[in-house]
N, C-alpha and C positions, 0 to 999 in steps of 0.2 A: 259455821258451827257455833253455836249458840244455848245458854237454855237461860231462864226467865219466868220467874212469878208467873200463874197464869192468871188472866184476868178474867172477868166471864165473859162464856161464850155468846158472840149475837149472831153467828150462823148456822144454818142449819143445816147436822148434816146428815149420811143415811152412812150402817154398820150393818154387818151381817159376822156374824158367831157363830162358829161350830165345833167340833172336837176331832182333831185330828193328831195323831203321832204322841200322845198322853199326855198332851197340852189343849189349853184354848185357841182356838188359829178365830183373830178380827177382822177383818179390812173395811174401813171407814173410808167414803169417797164424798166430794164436795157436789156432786151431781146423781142425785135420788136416783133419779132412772137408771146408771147406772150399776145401781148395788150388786146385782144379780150376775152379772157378768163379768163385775170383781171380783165376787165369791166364787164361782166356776175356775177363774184365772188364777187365783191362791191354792185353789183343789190343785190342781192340774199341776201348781211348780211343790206343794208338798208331794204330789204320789211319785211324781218323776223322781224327786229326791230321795224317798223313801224306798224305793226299788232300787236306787243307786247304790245307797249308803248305809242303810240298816243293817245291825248285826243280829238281829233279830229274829230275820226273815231269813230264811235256807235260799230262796231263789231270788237274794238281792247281789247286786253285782259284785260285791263286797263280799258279802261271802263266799263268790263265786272265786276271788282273785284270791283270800287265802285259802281257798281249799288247793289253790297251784302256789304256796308258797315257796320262794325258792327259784322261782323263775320269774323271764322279763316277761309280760303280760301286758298284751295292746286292750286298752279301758275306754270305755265313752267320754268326752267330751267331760262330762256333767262328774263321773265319778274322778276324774284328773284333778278339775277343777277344785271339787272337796278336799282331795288329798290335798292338791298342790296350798289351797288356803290353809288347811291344818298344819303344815310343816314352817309354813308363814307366819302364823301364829307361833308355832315353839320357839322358833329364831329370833320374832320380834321379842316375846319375853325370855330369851334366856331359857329357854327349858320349863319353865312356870304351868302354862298351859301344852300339851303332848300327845299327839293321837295313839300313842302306842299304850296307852292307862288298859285298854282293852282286857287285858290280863286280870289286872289289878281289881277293876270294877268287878270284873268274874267272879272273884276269891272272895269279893267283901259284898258277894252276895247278888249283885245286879246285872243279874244273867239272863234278863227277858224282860218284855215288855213293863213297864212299869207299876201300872194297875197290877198286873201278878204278884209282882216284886212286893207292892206296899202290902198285899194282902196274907202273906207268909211271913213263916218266922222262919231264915237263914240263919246252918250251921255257921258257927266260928268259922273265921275265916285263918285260913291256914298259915303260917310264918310268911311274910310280904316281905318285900325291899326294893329299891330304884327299878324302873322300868326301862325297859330298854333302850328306849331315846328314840325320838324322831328321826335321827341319823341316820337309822339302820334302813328310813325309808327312801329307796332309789327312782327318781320320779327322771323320765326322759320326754321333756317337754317336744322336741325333733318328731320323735317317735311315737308317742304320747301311750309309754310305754311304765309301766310299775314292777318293782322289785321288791318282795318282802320278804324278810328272811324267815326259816323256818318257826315255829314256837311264840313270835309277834302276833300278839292282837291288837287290830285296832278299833278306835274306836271316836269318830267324829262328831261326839254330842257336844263337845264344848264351840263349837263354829258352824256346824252345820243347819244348826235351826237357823243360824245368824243369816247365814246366807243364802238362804229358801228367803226370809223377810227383805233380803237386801235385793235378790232375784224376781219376788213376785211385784214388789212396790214399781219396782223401773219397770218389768214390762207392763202390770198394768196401767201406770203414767201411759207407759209410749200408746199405746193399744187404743187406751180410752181417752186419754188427757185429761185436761184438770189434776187437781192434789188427791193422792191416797196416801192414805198409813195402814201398814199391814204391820201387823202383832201377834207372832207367836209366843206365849206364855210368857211376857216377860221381856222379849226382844222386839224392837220395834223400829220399823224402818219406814223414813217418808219419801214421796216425788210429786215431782211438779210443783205447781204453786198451793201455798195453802192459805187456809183461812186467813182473812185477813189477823186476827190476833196470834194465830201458830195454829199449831197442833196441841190440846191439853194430854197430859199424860201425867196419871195418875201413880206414886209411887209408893207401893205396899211389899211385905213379905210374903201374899199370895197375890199372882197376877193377876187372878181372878175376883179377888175381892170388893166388896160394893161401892161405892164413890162417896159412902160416907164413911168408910173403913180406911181409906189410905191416909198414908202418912202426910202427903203435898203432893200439890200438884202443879206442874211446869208445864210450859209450853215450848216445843221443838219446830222449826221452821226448814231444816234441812237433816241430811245425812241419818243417826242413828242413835238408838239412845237404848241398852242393855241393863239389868238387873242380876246380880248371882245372890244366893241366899244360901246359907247352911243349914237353915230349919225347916223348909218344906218338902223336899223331894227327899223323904228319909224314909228309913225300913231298918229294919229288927233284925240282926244277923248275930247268933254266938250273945243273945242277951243284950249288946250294945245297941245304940243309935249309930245307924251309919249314913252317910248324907252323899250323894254323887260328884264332888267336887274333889278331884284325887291330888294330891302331893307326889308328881311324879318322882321326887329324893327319896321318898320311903315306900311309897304303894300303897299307902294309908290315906282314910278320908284325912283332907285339910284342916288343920285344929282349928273349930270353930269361935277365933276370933273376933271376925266378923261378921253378925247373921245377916246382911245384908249391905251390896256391894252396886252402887249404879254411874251409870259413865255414859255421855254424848260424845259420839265422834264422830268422824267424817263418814262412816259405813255402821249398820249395827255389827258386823262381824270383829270390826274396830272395838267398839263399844264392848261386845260382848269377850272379845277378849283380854280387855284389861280389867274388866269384873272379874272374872274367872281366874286370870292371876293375883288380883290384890288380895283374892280370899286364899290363896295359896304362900304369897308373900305372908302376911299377917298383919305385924305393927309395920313392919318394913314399908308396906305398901302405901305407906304417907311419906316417905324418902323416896322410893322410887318413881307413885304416879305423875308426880309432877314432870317429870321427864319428857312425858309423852301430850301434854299440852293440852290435854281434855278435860273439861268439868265433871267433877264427881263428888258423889254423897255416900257416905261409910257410915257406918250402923254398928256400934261395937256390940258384944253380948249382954253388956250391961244395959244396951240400950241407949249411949250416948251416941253423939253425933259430930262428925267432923266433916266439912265441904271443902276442896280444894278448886281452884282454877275456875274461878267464876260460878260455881253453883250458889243458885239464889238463897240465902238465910232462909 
């Protein structure tokens, strides 16, 4: 686990782009031919997820399991799996990152697909406070059975893009061989062998942004490398700016500290969940990241910059 100045590229190699889950989904492969069958095998591990785990969709499984809240409930494979990462994530940070925000996200306006979301202006959001805690989430690995208590919602956007990127990269390695990196919005996840110089990966406040808009760009050679921002994925609720990255202590968006938060680790769902905490920690999160032994680049509001653990100047 690494990252590193990127040098320029002398290989060449073949991406396919599309729009999936209100993000940009990538997958770049070291072998042209190919591409196409990359991009199939990306589709296929977003829809399977998005059928899993969207709270979006009435007939995702997910919404399936809280409409029987309150009972133990036997889940697929795939929707365990999410959980079981999400409750993962709460544990590794301390409560920082929390599936159970579901509520929370609700109130402060982000109750549906995104593009709708940005495009309305949402009432005030109603008096907020701590969310219910991952705790309440009862996972029976044996059984592969889930328990949620009544009035929980959840909600897997802070890990589940991560590991759709972490899921689609290995199987299409294994499937096609050679190096891929797959890139949902921001999260990015590689396999196999790569370019001889790495992987470049551009880092900006919109993932989408052009190659002469980013901030710097590194090059990644294994595992994952994640992005959180406070200033793009915003919408207009009760007059305020409100940003998708919740403070599970109060219910509230994250005081935007930090507008942007990036981190290589052995997994992106790794990556992507100490982004998504440090913008919840705040200043804190230059005491705590080091802990966890990954490189990373903090972006305060002012616009300064601070690298820990090996991120390249």
């Amino acid at each position: 686990m690494t990252v590193t100045s990127a040098p320029a590229p002398t290989e060449r190699v073949e991406r396919r782009t599309f729009r999936a889950i209100g993000t940009t989904a990538t997958v770049v492969v070291r072998r042209p031919h190919q591409a196409e069958r990359a991009a199939a095998l990306l589709r296929d591990e977003i829809d399977a997820m998005d059928l899993a785990c969207s709270r979006f969709r009435a007939d995702s499984e997910l919404c399936g399991l809280l409409a029987h809240a309150g009972q133990s409930v036997v889940v697929s494979a795939r929707l365990f799996e999410a959980l079981d990462v999400g409750c993962a994530a709460a544990a590794r940070t301390q409560g920082a990152v929390d599936p159970t925000v579901g509520n929370a996200l609700e109130d402060l306006g982000y109750d549906r697909d995104f593009e709708a979301v940005a495009r309305r202006v949402a009432p005030a959001p109603r008096a907020l406070g701590p969310v219910a805690g991952y705790g309440h989430i009862h996972l029976s690995a044996p059984t592969r059975t889930v328990r949620i208590p009544r009035g929980v919602r959840i909600d897997l956007g802070a890990t589940a893009k991560a590991l759709i990127a972490d899921r689609a990269a290995a199987r299409i390695g294994a499937a096609l061989g050679g190096g891929v990196l797959v890139s949902l919005g921001g999260d990015v996840a590689v396999a196999g062998e790569p370019p001889g110089e790495g992987w470049p990966v551009g880092i900006a406040l919109d993932s989408a942004a052009a190659v002469d808009e980013v901030h710097q760009v590194v090059t990644v050679r294994s595992g994952g490398l994640a992005s959180s921002s406070t200033t793009v994925r915003t919408w207009v609720a009760g007059g305020r700016r409100m940003h998708h990255i919740v403070d599970p202590a109060t219910g509230r968006c994250a005081p935007p500290y930090w507008s942007l938060v990036s981190v290589v680790a052995p997994s992106c769902v790794e990556a992507n969940t100490l982004t998504t905490a440090a913008v919840v920690w705040g200043p804190a999160a230059l005491d705590r990241l080091p802990a966890y032994g990954c490189p990373a680049r903090l972006v305060r509001h002012d616009g300064s910059v601070v690298v820990l653990g090996g991120w390249p100047a």
